[in-house]
N, C-alpha and C positions, 0 to 999 in steps of 0.2 A: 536295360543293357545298351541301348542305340544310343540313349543321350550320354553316356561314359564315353564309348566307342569313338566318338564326335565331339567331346568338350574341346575347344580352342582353347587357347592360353592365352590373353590380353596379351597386346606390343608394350603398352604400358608397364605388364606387371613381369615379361621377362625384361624388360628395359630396368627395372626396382632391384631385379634378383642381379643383377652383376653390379649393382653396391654395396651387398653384405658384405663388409671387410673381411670375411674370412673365406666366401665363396669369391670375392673382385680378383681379374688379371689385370696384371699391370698395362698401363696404354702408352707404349712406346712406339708405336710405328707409322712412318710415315707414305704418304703417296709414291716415294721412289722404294721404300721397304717392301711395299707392296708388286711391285711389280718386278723389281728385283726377287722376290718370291716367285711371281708367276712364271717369268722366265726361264728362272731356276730350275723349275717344277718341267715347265711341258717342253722344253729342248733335252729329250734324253737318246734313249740309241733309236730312236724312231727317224731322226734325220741322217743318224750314221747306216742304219738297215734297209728303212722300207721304204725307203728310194730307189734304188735295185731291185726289189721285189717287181711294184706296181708297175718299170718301166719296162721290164722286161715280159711281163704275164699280163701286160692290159694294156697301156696307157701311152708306152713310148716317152717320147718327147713330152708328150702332152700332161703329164703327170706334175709338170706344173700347175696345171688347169686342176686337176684333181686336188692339190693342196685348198687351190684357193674355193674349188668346190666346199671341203673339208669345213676350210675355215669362214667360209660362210654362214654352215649350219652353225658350230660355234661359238659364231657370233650374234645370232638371234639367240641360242640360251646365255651367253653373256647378258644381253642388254636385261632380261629378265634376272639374274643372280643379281645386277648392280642395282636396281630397284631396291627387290629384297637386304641386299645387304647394307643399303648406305639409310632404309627405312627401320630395320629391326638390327642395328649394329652388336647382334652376340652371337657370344661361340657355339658353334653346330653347324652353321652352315644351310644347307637343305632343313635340315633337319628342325631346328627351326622353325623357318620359312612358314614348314607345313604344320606344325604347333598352332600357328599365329594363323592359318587359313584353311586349311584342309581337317584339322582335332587332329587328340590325340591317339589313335590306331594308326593314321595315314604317320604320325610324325615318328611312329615308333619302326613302322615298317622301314620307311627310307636310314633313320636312323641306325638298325638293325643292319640295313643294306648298304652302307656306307661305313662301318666297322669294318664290315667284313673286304669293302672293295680297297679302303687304304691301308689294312691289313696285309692283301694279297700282294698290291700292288708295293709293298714295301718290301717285300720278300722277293718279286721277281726282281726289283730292282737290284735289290745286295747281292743276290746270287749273280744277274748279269756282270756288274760288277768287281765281282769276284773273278767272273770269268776273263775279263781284260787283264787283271793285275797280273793274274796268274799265264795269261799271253805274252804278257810285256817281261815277266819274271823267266818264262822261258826264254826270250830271246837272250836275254840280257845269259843264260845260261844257269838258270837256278829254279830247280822243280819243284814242287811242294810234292809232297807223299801222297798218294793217292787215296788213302784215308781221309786226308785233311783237304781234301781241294773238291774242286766241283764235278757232282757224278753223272751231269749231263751224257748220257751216251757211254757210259763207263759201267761195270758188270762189275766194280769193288763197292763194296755199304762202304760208308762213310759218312762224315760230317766237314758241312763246308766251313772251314773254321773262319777264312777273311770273312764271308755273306755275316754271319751271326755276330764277328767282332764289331764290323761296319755298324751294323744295327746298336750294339753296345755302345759303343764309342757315341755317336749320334743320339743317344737316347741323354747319356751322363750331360750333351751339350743343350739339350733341348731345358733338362731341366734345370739347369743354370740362367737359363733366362731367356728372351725373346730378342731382345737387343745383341746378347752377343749370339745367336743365330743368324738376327741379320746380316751382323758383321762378315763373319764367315759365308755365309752366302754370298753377299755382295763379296768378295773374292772369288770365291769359285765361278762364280756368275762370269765375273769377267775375264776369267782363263777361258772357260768353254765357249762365249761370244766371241774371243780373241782366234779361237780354231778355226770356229767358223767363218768369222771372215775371211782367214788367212785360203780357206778351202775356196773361200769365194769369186776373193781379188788373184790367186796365184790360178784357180782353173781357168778361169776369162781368159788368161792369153795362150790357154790352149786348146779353147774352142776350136771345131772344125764345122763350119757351116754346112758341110754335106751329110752329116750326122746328124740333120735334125729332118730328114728327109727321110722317110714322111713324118711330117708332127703330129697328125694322127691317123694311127696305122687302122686300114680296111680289113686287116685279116690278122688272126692269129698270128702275135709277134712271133712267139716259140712254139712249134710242134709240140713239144714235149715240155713244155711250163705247164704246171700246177693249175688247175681250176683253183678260181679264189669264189667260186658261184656259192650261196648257202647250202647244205642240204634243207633247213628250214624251209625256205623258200618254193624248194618242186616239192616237198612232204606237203605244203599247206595249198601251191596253187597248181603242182603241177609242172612248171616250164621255171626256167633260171633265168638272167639277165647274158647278153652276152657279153663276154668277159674282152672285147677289143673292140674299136669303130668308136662311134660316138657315146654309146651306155658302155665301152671297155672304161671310160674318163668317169660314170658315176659308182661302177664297180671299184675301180681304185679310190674311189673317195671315200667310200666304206671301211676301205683298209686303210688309207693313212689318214684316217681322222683319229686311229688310237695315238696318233704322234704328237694332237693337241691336247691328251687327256692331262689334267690339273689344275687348269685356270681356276674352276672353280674350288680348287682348295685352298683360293684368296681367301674366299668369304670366311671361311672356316677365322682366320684372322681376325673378326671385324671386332670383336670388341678388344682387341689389344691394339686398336689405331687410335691416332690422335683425333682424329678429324675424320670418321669415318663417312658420315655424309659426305662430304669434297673426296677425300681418300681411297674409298673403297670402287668406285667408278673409276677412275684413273687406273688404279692398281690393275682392277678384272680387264678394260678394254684397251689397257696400252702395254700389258703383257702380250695381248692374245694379237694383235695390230702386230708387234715387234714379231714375233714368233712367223707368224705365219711368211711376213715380208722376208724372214731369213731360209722358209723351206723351199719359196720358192724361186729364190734367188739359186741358193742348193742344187734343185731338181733343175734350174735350167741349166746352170752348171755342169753338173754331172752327164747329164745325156749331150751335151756339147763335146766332150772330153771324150768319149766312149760313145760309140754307136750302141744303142739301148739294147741291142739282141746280142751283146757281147756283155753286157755286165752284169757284174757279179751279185748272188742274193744274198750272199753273208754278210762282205765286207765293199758296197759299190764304190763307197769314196777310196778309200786305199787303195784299192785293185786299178778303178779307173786315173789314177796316178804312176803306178807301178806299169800299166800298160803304155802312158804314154812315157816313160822313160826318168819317172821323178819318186825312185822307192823313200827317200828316204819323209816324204809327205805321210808314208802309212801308220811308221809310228809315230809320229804326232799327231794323227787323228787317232789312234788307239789311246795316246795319253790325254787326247783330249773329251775324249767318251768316258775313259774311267772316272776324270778329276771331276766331270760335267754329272757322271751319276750318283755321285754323296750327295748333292742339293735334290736330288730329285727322290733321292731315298728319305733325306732329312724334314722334308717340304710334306709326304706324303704321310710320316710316322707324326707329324705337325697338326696334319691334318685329322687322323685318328683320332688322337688324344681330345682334341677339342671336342669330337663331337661325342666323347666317352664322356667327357667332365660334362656337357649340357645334358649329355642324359642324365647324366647321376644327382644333380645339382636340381632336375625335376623330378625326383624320384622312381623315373622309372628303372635305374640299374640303382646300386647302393649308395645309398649315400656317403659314406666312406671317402668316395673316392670324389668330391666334390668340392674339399675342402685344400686350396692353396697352401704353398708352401711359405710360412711365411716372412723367409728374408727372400726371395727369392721371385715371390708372386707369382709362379706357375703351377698347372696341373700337377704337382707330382709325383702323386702314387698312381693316377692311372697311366702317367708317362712309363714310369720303371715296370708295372706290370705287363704292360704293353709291350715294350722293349724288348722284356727278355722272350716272351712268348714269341713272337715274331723273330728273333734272334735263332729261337730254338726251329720254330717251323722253317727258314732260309737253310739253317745246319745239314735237316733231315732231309728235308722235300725237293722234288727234283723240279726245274722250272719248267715243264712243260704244264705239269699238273699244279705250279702255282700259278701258271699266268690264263686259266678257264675261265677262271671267273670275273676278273676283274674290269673289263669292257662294258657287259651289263649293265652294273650298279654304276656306272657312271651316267650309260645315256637313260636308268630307269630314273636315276635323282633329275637328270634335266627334263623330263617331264613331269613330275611332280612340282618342281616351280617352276614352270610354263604354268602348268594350268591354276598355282599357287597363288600369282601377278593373278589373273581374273580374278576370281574369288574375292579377294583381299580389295580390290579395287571395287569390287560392288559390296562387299561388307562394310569396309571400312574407307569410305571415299573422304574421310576427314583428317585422316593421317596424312601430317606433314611428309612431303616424299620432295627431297635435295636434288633425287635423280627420276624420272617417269620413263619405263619403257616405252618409246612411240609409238603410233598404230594399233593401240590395245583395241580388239582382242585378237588383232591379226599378225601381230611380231609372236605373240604368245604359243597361236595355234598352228604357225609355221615350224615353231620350234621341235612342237609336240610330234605335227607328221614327221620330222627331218630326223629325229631320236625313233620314232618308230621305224622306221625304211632304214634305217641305220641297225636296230637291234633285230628285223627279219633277217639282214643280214648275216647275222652271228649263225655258229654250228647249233644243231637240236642239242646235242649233249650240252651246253652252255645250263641253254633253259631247264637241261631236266638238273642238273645242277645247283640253278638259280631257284629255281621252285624248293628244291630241299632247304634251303638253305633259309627260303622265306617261310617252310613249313615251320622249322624250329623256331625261328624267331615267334610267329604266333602263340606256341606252347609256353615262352620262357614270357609272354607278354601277359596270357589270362592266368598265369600261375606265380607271378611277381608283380610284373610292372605295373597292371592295372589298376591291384588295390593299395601299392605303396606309391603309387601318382604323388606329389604335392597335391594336386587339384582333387586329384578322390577325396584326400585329408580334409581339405577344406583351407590347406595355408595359402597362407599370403605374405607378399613382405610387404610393410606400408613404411609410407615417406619417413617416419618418426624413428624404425630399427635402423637405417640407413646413416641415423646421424653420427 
C-alpha cells in the first residue's frame, strides 16, 4: 500500500505524455503572454478594497510596508513555482510538481485542493463582479430584478444571472483557444493597468503630507475597527498578534497577501508556452515584481489623499477621491474593477481546467476528459463541464460562503512546492534546471514558514472546512484514482507512440 501511496511519476515520462496528439495543448504563448496572464490574474478588487481595510484597522500609512511585507512572502514561493515550472513544463501546475517529487497521494491531495480552490475562487470573482455591473447599472438608473441580481445581504432566493453568464461567456472563449484569451486579456490587462495608474498619477497631486503622520500608528487606529487577529491563533496558543504598532504591519500583511493570490496560476500554463524554460520565469516573477510595485504605489497614494482613520472599507479609492472633491474618479475606478475582474475570473477558470485535464490525462479522474479538442487544441470537455458547474454554484451561492475556502488552498499548494524544490533536488540532482531557486534549502523552507504564519492566520471555521473538503477527496482517491492511476496500470508513453 505505501509504495502506491508514494509512486512518483518520471519528469521524463510526464514530459512524453504532452505528445500524445490527442492528449498535446497547443504552445502558443509567450513570456509577455505570461505575464500579461499574471497580472491579469492577481490585480483584482484586492487593490480597490483592502486598502482601506488594513489602513484603517492595523497599519495606517504603513500598509505600504504590509504590501511589500506580503509580496515578499510571494516571492520566495515564486522563485520555487519558476524552478518547477521552467523544469517539468506541464499542465497542473502544483499538482504536478508534486507527482514528480512528493508520489502520487501527496499529488492527488494538492490537486484535489486546487480544483476546489480555482473553482471557488472563480465564483467569488463573477459574483464580485456582478456586483459592480449591477452598481454601475444603477447609477446609470437601470435595476435588475432582484431574482436575477446578487443576493448578497438581500432576504429574496435568487439567481445571479450576470455572475453565471460571465462564467459562461468566459468558458465558450477559453475553449476556442489560448491565443485568442491572450488577446483579450492583453486588453483588459491594459484598461485595468490604465486605472490604476490614472488612481496613481492623478492622487499624487493631492497628497497631504500631514496625513501620513503617524506612518506607523502606536495605538489602535479605530476604537471600533474590526479585529483582523485569528481565532485559530489564541484556540492553539492562547494570545493573538496585536493588531497596530510594529506587528499591526505583519497582521495586515496576512490580509493583503490574499491581493497577490494567482501568480501561481502562471504555471498552470506551462505547457502551452513556447519556450517555457526562458518563459515561465519571466512570466511568475515579473508579474508578481509589476503587481506589487503597483499596490504599493496605490496604498501610498491613498493614505496621502485621505487621513487613514477617515477611509472607507468598502470602496477607499473612490470615497478618498469623492472626499477630496473629485467624485467623478469613483466611477471610473468602479468601471475599472469590473472590466479588470473578467481576466481574473477567466485566468482562474484557466487555471482549473488545466489541472483537471493533468489529472484525467493520469488517470486519476476519467480519462474522458483528457482528450483535446481537436481543431482547437484545448481541454474541452473539462472546460464546458467546469463552466457551467461554477456558473450554476456563482447563480445560487452567496459570496460570503464562497469566498471560505479559497485562501487555504492557495498558501497549502505553496508549501507543497516549497518543500517539492528540495526533494526533487536531492532525488533528482541531474535534471537539466534553465531556472535554480537560490539558497536551497533556505528560499525553500522560508517559504514554507511564511505559508504557515500566513494560514494560522485564517478563521478555525476555514480549517474545519478545508479538512472536509480534504476528507472527501481521500474517499474519491482509494475508490477511483488509485487503481485507475496510469502508473497502477503499468502505462507508459514511449518515444515511438509520440511519432
Amino acid at each position: 500500500m505505501s509504495s502506491t501511496l508514494f509512486r512518483t511519476k518520471k519528469v521524463e515520462q510526464s514530459i512524453l505524455d504532452t505528445e500524445e496528439p490527442e492528449h498535446a495543448l497547443k504552445k502558443s504563448l509567450s513570456a509577455l503572454d505570461l505575464t500579461v496572464f499574471g497580472v491579469g490574474v492577481i490585480i483584482g478588487t484586492g487593490i480597490f478594497v483592502l486598502t482601506g481595510t488594513v489602513a484603517k484597522n492595523n497599519a495606517g500609512p504603513a500598509t505600504a510596508l504590509a504590501f511589500v511585507a506580503a509580496g515578499v512572502a510571494c516571492a520566495l514561493a515564486a522563485l520555487c513555482y519558476a524552478e518547477f515550472a521552467s523544469t517539468v513544463p506541464v499542465a497542473g501546475s502544483a499538482y504536478t510538481f508534486s507527482y514528480a517529487s512528493l508520489g502520487e497521494l501527496s499529488a492527488w491531495i494538492i490537486g484535489w485542493d486546487l480544483v476546489l480552490e480555482f473553482a471557488l475562487g472563480t465564483a467569488v470573482v463573477a459574483v464580485g463582479w456582478s456586483g459592480y455591473i449591477q452598481s454601475l447599472m444603477d447609477n446609470a438608473g437601470w435595476a435588475m430584478p432582484a431574482a436575477l441580481g446578487s443576493r448578497e445581504g438581500s432576504d429574496v432566493f435568487g439567481f445571479d444571472l450576470l455572475a453565471a453568464a460571465l462564467v459562461l461567456v468566459l468558458t465558450g472563449i477559453l475553449v476556442l483557444g489560448m491565443k485568442l484569451s491572450a488577446r483579450i486579456t492583453s486588453i483588459v490587462v491594459a484598461i485595468k493597468v490604465t486605472v490604476v495608474l490614472v488612481v496613481i498619477i492623478a492622487g499624487a497631486f493631492l497628497i497631504k503630507g500631514e496625513n501620513y503622520d503617524p506612518f506607523i500608528p502606536k495605538e489602535k487606529p479605530v476604537e471600533a475597527g474590526a479585529s483582523l487577529d485569528s481565532p485559530l491563533i489564541q484556540l492553539m496558543f492562547g494570545w493573538a498578534p496585536s493588531n497596530f504598532g510594529v506587528m499591526g504591519i505583519f497582521t495586515a500583511a496576512s490580509v493583503v497577501f490574499f491581493a497577490f493570490i494567482g501568480f501561481d496560476v502562471v504555471a498552470t500554463a506551462a505547457e502551452e508556452t513556447r519556450n517555457p524554460q526562458r518563459d515561465m520565469p519571466r512570466g511568475i516573477l515579473g508579474s508578481l515584481f509589476i503587481c506589487t510595485a503597483l499596490y504599493v504605489a496605490v496604498s501610498i497614494v491613498v493614505t496621502g489623499m485621505q487621513h487613514y482613520s477617515r477611509l472607507s472599507v468598502d470602496a477607499p479609492l473612490a470615497d478618498a477621491f469623492k472626499a477630496t472633491g473629485h467624485p467623478w474618479y469613483a466611477g471610473f475606478i468602479s468601471f475599472g474593477a469590473a472590466v479588470g475582474l473578467t481576466t481574473v475570473c477567466m485566468i482562474l477558470l484557466l487555471g482549473q481546467t488545466r489541472v483537471f485535464f493533468a489529472m484525467s490525462r493520469d488517470g486519476l479522474l476519467p480519462r474522458f476528459f483528457s482528450r483535446v479538442h481537436p481543431r482547437f487544441k484545448t481541454p474541452h470537455r473539462p472546460t464546458i463541464l467546469l463552466g457551467v458547474v461554477i456558473a450554476i454554484l456563482a447563480g445560487f451561492t452567496p459570496l460570503t460562503e464562497l469566498a471560505a475556502l479559497v485562501n487555504i488552498g492557495t498558501l497549502f499548494a505553496f508549501v507543497v512546492v516549497a518543500i517539492g524544490v528540495v526533494i526533487l533536488r536531492r532525488t533528482r540532482p541531474d535534471l537539466p534546471r534553465s531556472f535554480r531557486t537560490p539558497w536551497v534549502p533556505v528560499i525553500p523552507i522560508l517559504s514554507v514558514c511564511a505559508s504557515l504564519w500566513l494560514m494560522i492566520n485564517l478563521p478555525a471555521e476555514t480549517w474545519v472546512r478545508f479538512g472536509i473538503w480534504m476528507a472527501a477527496g481521500f474517499v474519491v482517491y482509494f475508490l477511483y484514482g488509485r487503481t485507475h492511476s496510469r502508473l497502477a496500470k503499468g502505462e507508459e508513453t514511449r518515444p515511438e507512440q509520440t511519432l
